[in-house]
N, CA, C and O atoms as a GROMACS GRO file, in nm:
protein
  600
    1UNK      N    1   0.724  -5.614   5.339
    1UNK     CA    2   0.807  -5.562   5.445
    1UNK      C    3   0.937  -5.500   5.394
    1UNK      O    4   0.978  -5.396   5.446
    2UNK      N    5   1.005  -5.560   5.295
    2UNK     CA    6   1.083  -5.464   5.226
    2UNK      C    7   1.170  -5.352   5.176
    2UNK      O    8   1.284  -5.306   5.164
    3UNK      N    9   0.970  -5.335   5.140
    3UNK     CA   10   0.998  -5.225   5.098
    3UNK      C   11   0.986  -5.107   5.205
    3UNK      O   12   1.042  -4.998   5.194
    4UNK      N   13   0.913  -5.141   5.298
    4UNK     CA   14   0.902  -5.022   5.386
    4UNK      C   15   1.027  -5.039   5.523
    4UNK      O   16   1.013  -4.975   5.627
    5UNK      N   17   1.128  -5.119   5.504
    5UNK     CA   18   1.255  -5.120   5.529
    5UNK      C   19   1.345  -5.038   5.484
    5UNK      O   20   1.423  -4.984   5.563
    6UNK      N   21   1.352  -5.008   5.307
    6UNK     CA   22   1.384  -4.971   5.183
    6UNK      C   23   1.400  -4.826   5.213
    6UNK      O   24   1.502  -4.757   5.214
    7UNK      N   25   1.227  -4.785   5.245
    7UNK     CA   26   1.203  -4.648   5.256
    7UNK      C   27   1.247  -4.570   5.326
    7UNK      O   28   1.281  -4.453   5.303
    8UNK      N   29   1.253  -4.674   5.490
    8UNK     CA   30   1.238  -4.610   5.612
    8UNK      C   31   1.435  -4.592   5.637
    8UNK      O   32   1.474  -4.514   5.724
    9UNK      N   33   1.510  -4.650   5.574
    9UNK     CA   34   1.628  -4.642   5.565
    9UNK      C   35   1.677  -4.536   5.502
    9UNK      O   36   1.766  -4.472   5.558
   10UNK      N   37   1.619  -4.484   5.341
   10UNK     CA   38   1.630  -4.348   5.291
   10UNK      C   39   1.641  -4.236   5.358
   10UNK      O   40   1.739  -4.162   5.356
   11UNK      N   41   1.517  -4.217   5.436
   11UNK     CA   42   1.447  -4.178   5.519
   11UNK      C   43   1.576  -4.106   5.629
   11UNK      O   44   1.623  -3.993   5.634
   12UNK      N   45   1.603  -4.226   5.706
   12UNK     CA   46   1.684  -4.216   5.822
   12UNK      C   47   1.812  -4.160   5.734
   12UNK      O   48   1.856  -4.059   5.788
   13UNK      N   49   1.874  -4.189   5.631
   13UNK     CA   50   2.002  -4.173   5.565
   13UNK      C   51   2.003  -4.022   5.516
   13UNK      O   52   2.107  -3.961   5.492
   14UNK      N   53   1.842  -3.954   5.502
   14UNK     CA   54   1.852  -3.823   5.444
   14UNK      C   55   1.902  -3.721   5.591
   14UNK      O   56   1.951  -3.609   5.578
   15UNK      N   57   1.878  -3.785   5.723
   15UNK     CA   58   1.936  -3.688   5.857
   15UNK      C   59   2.099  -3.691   5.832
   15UNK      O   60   2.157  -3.585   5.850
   16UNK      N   61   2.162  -3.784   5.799
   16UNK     CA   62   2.327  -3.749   5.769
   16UNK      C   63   2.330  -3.698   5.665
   16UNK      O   64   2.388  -3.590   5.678
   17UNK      N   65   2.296  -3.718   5.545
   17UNK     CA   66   2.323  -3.639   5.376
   17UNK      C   67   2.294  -3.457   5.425
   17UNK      O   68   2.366  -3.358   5.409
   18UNK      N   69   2.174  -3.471   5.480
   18UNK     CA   70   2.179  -3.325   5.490
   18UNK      C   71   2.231  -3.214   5.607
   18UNK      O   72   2.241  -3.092   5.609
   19UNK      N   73   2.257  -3.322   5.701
   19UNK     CA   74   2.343  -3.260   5.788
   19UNK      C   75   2.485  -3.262   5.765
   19UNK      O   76   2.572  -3.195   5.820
   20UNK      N   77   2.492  -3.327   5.700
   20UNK     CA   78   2.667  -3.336   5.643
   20UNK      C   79   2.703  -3.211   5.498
   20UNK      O   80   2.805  -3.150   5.469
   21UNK      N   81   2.551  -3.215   5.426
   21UNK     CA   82   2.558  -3.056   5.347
   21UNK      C   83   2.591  -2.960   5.426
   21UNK      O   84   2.690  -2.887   5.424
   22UNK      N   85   2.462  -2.967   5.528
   22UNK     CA   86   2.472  -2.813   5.574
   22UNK      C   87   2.631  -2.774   5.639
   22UNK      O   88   2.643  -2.653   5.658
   23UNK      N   89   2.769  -2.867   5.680
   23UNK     CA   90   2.812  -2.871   5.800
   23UNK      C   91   2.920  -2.830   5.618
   23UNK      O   92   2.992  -2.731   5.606
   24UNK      N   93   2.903  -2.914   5.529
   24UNK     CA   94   3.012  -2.878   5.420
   24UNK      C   95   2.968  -2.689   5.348
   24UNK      O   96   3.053  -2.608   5.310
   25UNK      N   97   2.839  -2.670   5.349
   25UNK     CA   98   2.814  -2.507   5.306
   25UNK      C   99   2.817  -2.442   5.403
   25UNK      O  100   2.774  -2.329   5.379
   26UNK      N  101   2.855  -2.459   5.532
   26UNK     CA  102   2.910  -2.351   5.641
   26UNK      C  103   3.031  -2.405   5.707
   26UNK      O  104   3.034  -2.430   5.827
   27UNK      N  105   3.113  -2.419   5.642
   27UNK     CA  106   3.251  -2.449   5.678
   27UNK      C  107   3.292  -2.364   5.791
   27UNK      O  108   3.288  -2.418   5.902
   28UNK      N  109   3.337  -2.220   5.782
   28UNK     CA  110   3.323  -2.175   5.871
   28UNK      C  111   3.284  -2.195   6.052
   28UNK      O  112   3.334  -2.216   6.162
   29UNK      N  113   3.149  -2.169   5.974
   29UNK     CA  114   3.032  -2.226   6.137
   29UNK      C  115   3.083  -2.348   6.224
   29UNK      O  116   3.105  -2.366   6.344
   30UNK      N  117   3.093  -2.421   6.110
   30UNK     CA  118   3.112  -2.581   6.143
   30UNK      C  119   3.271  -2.544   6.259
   30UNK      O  120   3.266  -2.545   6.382
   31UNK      N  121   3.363  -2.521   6.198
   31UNK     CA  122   3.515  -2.484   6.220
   31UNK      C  123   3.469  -2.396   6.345
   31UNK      O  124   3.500  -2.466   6.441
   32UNK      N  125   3.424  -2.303   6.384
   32UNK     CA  126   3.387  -2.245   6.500
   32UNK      C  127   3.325  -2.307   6.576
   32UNK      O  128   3.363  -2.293   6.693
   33UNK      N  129   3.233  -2.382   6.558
   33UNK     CA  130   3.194  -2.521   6.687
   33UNK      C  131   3.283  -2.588   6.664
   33UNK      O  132   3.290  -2.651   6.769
   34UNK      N  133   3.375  -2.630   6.592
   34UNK     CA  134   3.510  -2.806   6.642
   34UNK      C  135   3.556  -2.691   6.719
   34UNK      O  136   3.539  -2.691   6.841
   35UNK      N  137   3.626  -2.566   6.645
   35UNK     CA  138   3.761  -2.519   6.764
   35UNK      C  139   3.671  -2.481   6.918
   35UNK      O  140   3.727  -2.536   7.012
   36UNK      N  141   3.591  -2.430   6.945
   36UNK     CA  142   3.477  -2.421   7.036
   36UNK      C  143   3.505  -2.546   7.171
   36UNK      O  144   3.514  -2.526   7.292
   37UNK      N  145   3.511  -2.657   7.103
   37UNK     CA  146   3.474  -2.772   7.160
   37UNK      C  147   3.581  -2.888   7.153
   37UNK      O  148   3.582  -2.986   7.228
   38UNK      N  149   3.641  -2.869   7.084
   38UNK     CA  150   3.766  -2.983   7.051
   38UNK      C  151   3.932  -2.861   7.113
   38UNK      O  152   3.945  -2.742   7.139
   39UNK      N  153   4.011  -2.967   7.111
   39UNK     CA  154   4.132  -2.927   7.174
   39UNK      C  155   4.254  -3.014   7.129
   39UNK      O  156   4.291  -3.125   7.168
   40UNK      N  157   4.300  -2.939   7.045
   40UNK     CA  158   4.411  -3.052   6.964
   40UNK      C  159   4.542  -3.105   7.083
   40UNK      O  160   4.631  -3.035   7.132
   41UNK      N  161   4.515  -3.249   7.106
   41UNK     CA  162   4.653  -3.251   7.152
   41UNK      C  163   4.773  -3.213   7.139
   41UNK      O  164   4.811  -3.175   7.028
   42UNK      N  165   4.866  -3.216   7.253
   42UNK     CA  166   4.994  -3.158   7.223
   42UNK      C  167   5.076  -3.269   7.130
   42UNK      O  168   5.129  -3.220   7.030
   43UNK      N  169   5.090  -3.393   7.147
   43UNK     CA  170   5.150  -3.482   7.093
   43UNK      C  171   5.083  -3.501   6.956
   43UNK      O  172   5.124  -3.605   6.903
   44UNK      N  173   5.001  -3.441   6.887
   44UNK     CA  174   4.953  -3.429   6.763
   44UNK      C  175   4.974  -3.260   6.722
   44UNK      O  176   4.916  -3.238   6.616
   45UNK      N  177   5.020  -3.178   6.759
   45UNK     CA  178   5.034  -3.051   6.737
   45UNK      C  179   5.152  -3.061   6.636
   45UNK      O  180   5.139  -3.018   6.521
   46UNK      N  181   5.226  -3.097   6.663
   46UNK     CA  182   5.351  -3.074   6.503
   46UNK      C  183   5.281  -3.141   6.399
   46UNK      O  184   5.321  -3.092   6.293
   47UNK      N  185   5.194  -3.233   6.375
   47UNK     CA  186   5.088  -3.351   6.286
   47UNK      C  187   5.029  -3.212   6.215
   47UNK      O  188   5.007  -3.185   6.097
   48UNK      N  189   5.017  -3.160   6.302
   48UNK     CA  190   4.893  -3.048   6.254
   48UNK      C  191   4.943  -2.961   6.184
   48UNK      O  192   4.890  -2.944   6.074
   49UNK      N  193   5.063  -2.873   6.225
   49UNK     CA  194   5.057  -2.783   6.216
   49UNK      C  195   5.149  -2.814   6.072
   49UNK      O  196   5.166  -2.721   5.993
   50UNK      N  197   5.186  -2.902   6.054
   50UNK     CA  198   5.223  -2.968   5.902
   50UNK      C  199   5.128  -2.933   5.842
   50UNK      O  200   5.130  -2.834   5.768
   51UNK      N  201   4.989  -3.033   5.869
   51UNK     CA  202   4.851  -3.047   5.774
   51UNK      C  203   4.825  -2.880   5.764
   51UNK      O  204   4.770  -2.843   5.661
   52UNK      N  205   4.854  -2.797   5.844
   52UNK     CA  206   4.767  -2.693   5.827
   52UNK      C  207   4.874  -2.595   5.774
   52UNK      O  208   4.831  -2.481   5.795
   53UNK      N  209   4.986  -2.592   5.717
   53UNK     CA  210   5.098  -2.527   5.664
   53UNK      C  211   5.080  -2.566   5.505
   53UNK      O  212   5.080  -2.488   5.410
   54UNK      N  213   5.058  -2.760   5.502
   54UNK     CA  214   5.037  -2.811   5.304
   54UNK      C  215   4.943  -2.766   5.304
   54UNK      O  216   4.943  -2.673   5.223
   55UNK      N  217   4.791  -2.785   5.387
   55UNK     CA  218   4.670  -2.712   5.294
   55UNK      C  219   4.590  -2.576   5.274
   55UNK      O  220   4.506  -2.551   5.187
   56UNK      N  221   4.658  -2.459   5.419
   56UNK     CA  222   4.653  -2.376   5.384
   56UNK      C  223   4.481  -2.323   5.468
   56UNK      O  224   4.403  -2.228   5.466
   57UNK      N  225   4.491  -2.423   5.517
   57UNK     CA  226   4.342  -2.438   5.612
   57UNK      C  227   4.334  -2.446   5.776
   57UNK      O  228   4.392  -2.551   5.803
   58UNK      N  229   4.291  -2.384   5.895
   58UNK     CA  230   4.366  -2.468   6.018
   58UNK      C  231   4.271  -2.612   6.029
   58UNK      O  232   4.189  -2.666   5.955
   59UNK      N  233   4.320  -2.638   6.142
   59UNK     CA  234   4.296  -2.791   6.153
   59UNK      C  235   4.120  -2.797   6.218
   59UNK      O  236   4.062  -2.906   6.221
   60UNK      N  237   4.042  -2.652   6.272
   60UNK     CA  238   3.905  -2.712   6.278
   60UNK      C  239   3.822  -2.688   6.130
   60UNK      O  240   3.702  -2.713   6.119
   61UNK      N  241   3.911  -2.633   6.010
   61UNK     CA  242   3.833  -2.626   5.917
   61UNK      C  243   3.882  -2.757   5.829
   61UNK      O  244   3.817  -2.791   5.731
   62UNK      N  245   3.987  -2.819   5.864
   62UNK     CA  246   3.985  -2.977   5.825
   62UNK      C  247   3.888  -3.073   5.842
   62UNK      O  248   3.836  -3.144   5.756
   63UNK      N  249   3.865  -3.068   5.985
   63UNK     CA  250   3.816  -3.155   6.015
   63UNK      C  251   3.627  -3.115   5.997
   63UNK      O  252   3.528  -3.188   6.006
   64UNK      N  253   3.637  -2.991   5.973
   64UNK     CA  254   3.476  -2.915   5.939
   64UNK      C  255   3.477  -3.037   5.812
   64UNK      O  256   3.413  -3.142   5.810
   65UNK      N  257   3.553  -2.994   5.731
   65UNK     CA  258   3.513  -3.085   5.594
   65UNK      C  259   3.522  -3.206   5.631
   65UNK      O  260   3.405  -3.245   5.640
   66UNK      N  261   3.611  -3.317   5.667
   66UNK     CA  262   3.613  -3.433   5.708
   66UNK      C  263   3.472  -3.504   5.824
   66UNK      O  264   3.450  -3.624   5.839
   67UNK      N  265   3.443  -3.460   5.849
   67UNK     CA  266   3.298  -3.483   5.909
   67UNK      C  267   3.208  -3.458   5.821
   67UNK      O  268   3.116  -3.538   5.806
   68UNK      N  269   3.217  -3.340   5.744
   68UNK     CA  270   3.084  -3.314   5.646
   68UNK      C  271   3.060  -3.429   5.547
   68UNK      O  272   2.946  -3.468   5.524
   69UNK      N  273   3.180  -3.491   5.482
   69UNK     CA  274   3.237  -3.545   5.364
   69UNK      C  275   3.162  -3.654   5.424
   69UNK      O  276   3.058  -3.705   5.382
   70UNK      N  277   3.260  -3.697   5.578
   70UNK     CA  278   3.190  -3.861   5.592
   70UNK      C  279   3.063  -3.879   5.583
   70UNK      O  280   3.008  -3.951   5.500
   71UNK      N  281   2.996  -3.795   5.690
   71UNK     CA  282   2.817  -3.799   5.753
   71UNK      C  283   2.767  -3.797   5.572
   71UNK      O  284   2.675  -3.874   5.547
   72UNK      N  285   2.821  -3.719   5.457
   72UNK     CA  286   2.708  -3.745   5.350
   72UNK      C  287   2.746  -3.900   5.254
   72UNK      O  288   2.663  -3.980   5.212
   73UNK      N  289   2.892  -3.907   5.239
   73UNK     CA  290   2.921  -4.008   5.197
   73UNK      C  291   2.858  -4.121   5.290
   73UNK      O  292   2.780  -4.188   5.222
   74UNK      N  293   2.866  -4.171   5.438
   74UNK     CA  294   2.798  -4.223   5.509
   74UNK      C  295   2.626  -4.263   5.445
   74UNK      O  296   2.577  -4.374   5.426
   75UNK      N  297   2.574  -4.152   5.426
   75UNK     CA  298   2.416  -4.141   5.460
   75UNK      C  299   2.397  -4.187   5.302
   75UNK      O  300   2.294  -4.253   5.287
   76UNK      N  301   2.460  -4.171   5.204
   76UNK     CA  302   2.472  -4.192   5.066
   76UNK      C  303   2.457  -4.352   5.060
   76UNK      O  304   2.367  -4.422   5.012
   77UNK      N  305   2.569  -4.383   5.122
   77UNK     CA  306   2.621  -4.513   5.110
   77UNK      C  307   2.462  -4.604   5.167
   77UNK      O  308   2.393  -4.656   5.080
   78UNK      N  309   2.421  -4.615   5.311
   78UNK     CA  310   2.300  -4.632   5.351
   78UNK      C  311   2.186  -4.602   5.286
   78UNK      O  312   2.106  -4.694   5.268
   79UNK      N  313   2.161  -4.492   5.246
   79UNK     CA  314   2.038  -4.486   5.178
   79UNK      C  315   2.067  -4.586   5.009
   79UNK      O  316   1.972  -4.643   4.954
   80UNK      N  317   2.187  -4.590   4.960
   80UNK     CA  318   2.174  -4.672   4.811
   80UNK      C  319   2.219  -4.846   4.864
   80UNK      O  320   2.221  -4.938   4.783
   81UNK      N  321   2.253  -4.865   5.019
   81UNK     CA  322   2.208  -5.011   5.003
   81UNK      C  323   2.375  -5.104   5.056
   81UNK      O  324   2.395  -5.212   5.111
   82UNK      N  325   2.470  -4.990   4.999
   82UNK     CA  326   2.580  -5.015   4.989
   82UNK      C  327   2.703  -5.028   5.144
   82UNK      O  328   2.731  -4.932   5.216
   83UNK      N  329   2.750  -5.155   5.159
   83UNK     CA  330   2.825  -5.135   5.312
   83UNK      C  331   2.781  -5.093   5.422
   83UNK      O  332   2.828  -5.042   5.524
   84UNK      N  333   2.646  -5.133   5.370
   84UNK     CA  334   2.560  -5.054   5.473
   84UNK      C  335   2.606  -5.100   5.636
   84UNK      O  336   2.636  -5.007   5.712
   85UNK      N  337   2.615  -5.284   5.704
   85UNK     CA  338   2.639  -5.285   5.809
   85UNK      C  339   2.779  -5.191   5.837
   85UNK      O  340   2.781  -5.150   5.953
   86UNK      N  341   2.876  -5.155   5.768
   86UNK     CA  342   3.016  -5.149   5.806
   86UNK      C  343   2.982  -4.897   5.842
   86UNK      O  344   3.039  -4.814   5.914
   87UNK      N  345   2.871  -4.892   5.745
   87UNK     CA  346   2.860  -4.765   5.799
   87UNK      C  347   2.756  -4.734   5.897
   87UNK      O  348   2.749  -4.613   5.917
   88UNK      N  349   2.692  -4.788   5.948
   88UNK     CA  350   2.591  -4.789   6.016
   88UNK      C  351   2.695  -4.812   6.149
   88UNK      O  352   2.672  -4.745   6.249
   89UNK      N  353   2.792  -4.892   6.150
   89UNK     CA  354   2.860  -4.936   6.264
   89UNK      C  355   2.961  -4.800   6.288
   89UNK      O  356   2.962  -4.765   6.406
   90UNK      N  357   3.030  -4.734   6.215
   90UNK     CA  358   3.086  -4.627   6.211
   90UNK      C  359   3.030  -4.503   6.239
   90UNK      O  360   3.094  -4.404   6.275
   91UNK      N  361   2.900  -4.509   6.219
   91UNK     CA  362   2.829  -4.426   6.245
   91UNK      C  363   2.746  -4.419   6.387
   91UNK      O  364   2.697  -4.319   6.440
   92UNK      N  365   2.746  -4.515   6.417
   92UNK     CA  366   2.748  -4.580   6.609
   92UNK      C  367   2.862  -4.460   6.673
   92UNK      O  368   2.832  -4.359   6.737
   93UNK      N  369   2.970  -4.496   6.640
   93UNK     CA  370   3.074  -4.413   6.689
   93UNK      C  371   3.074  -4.330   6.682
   93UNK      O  372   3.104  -4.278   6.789
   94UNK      N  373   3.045  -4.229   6.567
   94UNK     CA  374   3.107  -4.108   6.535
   94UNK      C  375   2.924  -4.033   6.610
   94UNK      O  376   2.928  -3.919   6.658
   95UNK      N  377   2.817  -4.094   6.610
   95UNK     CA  378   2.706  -3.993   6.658
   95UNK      C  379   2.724  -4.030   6.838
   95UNK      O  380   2.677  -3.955   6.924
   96UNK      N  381   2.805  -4.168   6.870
   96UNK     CA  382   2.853  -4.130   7.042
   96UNK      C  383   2.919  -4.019   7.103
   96UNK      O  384   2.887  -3.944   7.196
   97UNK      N  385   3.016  -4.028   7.029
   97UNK     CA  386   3.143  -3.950   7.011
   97UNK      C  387   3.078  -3.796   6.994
   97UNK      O  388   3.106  -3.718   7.085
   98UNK      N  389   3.003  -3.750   6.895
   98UNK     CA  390   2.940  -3.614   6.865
   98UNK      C  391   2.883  -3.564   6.960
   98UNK      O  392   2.892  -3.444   6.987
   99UNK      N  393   2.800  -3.667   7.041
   99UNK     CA  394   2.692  -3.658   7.174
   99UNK      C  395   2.807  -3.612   7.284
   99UNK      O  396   2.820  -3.498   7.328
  100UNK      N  397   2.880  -3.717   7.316
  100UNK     CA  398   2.980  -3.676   7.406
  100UNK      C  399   3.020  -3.554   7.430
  100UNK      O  400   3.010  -3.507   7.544
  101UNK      N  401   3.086  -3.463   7.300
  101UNK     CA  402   3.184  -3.359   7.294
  101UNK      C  403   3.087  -3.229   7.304
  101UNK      O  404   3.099  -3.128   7.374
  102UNK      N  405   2.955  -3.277   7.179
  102UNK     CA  406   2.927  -3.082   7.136
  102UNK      C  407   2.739  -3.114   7.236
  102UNK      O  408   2.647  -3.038   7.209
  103UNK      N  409   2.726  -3.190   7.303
  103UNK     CA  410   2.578  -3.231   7.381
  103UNK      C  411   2.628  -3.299   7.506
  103UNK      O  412   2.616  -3.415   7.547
  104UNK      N  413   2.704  -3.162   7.569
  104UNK     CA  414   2.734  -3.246   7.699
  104UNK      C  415   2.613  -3.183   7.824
  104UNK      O  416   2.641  -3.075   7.878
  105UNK      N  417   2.530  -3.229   7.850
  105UNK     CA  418   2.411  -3.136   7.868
  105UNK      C  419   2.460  -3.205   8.039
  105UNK      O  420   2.406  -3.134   8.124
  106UNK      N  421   2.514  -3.276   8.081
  106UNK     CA  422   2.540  -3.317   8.214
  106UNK      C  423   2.632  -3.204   8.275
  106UNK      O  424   2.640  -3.203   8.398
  107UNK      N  425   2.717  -3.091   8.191
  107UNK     CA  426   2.782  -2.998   8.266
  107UNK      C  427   2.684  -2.827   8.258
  107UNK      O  428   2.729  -2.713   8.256
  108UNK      N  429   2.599  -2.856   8.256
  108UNK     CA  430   2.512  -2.751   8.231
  108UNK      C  431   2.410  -2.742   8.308
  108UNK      O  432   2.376  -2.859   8.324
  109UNK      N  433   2.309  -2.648   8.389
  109UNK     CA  434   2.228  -2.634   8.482
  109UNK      C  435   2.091  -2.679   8.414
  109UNK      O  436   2.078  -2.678   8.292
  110UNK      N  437   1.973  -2.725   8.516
  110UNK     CA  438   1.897  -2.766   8.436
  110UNK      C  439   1.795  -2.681   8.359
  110UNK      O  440   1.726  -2.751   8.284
  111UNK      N  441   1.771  -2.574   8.356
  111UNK     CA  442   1.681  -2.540   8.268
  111UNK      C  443   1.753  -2.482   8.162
  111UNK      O  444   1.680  -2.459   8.066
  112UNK      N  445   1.924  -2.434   8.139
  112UNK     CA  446   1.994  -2.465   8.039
  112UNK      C  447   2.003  -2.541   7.941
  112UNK      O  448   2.002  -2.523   7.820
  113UNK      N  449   2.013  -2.639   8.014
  113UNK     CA  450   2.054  -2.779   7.921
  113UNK      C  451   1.894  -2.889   7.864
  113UNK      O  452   1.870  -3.009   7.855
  114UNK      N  453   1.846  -2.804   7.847
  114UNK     CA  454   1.685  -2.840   7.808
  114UNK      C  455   1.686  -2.915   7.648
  114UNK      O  456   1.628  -3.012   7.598
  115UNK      N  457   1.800  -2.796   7.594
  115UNK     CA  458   1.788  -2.820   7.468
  115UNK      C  459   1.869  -2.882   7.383
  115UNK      O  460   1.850  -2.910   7.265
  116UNK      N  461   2.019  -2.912   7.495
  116UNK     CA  462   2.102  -2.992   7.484
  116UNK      C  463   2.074  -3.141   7.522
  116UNK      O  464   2.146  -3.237   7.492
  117UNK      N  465   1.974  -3.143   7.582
  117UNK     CA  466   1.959  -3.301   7.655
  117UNK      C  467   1.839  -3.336   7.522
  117UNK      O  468   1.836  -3.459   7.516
  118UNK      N  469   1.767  -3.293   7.444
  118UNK     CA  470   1.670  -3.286   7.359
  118UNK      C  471   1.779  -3.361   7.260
  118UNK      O  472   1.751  -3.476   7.225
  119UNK      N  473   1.901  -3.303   7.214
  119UNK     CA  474   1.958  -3.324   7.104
  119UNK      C  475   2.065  -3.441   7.177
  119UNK      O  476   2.090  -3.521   7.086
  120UNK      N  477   2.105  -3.464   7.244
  120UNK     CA  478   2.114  -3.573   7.310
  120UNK      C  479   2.067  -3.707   7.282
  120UNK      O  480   2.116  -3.797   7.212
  121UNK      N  481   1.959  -3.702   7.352
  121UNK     CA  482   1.840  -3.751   7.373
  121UNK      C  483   1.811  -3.840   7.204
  121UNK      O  484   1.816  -3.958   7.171
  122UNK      N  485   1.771  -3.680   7.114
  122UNK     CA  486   1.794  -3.742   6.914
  122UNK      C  487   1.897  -3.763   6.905
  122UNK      O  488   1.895  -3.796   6.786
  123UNK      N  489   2.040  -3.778   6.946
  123UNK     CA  490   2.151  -3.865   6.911
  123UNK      C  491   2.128  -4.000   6.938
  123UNK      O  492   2.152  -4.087   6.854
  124UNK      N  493   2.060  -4.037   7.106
  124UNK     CA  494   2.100  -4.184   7.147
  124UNK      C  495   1.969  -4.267   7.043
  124UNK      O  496   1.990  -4.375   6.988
  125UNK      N  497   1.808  -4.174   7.027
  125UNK     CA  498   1.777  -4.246   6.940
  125UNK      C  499   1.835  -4.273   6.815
  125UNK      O  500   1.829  -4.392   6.784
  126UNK      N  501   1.895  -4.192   6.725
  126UNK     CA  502   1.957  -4.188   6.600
  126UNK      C  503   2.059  -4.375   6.568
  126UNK      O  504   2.071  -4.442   6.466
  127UNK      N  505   2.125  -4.403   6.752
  127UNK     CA  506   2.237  -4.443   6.767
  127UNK      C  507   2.129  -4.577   6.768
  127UNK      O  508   2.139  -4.649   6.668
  128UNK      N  509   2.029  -4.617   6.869
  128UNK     CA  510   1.922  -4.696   6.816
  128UNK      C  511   1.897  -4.753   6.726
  128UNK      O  512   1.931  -4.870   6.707
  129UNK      N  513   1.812  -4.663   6.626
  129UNK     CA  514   1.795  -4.676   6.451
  129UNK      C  515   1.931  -4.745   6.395
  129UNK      O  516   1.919  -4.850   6.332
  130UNK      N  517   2.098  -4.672   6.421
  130UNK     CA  518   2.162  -4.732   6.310
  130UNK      C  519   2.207  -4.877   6.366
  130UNK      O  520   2.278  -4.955   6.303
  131UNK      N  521   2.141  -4.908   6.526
  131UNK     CA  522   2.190  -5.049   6.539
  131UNK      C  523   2.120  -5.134   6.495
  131UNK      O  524   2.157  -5.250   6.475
  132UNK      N  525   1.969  -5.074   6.469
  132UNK     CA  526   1.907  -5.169   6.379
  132UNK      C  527   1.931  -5.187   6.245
  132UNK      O  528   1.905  -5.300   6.204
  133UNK      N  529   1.962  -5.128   6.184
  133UNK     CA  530   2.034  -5.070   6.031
  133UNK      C  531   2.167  -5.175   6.031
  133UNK      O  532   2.198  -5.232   5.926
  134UNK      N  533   2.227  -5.192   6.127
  134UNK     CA  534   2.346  -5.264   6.125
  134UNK      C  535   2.309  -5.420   6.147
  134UNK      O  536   2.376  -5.508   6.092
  135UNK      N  537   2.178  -5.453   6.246
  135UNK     CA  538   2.160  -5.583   6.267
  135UNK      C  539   2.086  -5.620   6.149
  135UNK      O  540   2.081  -5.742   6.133
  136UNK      N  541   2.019  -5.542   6.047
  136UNK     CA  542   1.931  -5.603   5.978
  136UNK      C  543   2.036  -5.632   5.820
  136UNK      O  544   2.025  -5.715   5.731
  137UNK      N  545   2.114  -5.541   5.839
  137UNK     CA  546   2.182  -5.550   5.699
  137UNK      C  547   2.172  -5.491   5.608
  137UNK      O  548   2.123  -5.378   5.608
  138UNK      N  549   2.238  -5.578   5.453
  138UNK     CA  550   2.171  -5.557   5.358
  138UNK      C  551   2.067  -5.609   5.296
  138UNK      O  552   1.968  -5.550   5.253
  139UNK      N  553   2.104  -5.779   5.291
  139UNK     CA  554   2.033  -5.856   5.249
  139UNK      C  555   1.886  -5.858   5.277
  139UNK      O  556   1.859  -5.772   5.361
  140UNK      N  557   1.809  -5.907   5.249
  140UNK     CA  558   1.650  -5.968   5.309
  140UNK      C  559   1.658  -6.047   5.351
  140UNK      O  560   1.740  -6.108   5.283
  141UNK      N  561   1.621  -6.124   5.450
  141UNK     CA  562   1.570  -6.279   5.537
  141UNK      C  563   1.493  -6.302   5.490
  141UNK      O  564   1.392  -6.239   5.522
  142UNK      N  565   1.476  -6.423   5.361
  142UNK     CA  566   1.379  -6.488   5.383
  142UNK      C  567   1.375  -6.640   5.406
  142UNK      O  568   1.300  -6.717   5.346
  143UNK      N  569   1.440  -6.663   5.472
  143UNK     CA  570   1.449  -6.796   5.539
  143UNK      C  571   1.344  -6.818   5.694
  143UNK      O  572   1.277  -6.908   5.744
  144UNK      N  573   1.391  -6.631   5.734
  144UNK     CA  574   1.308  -6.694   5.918
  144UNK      C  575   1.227  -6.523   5.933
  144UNK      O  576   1.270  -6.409   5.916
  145UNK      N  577   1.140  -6.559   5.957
  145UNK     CA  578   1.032  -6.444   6.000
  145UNK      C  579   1.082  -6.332   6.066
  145UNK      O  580   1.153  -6.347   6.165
  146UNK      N  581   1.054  -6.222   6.024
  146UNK     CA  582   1.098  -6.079   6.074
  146UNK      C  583   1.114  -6.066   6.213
  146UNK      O  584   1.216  -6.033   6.273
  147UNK      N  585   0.961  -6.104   6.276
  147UNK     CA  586   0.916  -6.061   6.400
  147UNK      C  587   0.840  -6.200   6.473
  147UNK      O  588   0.747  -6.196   6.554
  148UNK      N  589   0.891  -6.288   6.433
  148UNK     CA  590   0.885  -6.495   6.470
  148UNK      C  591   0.683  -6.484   6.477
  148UNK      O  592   0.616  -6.427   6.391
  149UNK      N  593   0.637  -6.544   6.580
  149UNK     CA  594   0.524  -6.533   6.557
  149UNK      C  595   0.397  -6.461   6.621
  149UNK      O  596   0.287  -6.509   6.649
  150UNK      N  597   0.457  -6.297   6.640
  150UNK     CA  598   0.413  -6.194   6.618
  150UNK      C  599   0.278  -6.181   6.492
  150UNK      O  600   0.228  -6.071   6.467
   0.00000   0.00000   0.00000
């Protein structure tokens, strides 16, 4: 059982590694869906406009990289075994949170939002998977049966 725990965790960890590539080799793109969809507060606007004066970047191509960085460092971390409950739990949040903002398929008509409620839909399972990822751990159980007496 294991091992096909082992696998099936890789597995699940390669949907953030490579969505967190693709989101770091189109910086751009990425930065045109946050500003698209996000709206910097006013009471964080001088925060910003600091960050975006030292690095020379605006603030949706910050945060383009800062999402890319986490989701692969994230999916890295999970697939090699490592902190796994503490990113799996972070990762609860941040694929709610994603669903919320850029898959809001509830303000959209219905044969619109077909394809938004689809990706939706693969967020809340995604959000599923990492609560099992988070309840199971790192370790192995072998003290008490996977699935009792199943």
């Amino acid at each position: 059982m294991p091992a096909f725990i082992t696998f099936g965790r890789v597995l699940f960890a390669l949907l953030f590694i490579y969505s967190g590539a693709t989101k770091l080799f189109g910086i751009q793109a990425t930065a045109d869906s946050v500003a698209a969809k996000l709206a910097i507060p006013a009471l964080l606007a001088p925060y910003t406009s600091q960050l975006e004066t030292m690095t020379g970047m605006s603030t949706p191509q910050m945060l383009a990289i800062g999402i890319g960085a986490f989701e692969v460092i994230s999916g890295l971390m999970i697939a090699l075994n490592f902190g796994v409950r503490f990113f799996a739990i972070v990762l609860i949040f941040f694929v709610a949170a994603t669903t919320f903002y850029f898959h809001d398929f509830w303000n959209q008509s219905p044969p619109e939002n077909a394809k938004t409620l689809v990706e939706a839909l693969k967020n809340l399972s995604s959000i599923g998977a990492l609560f099992m990822t988070a309840g199971y751990g790192r370790a192995t159980r072998t003290i008490e049966p996977a699935y009792g007496d199943v």
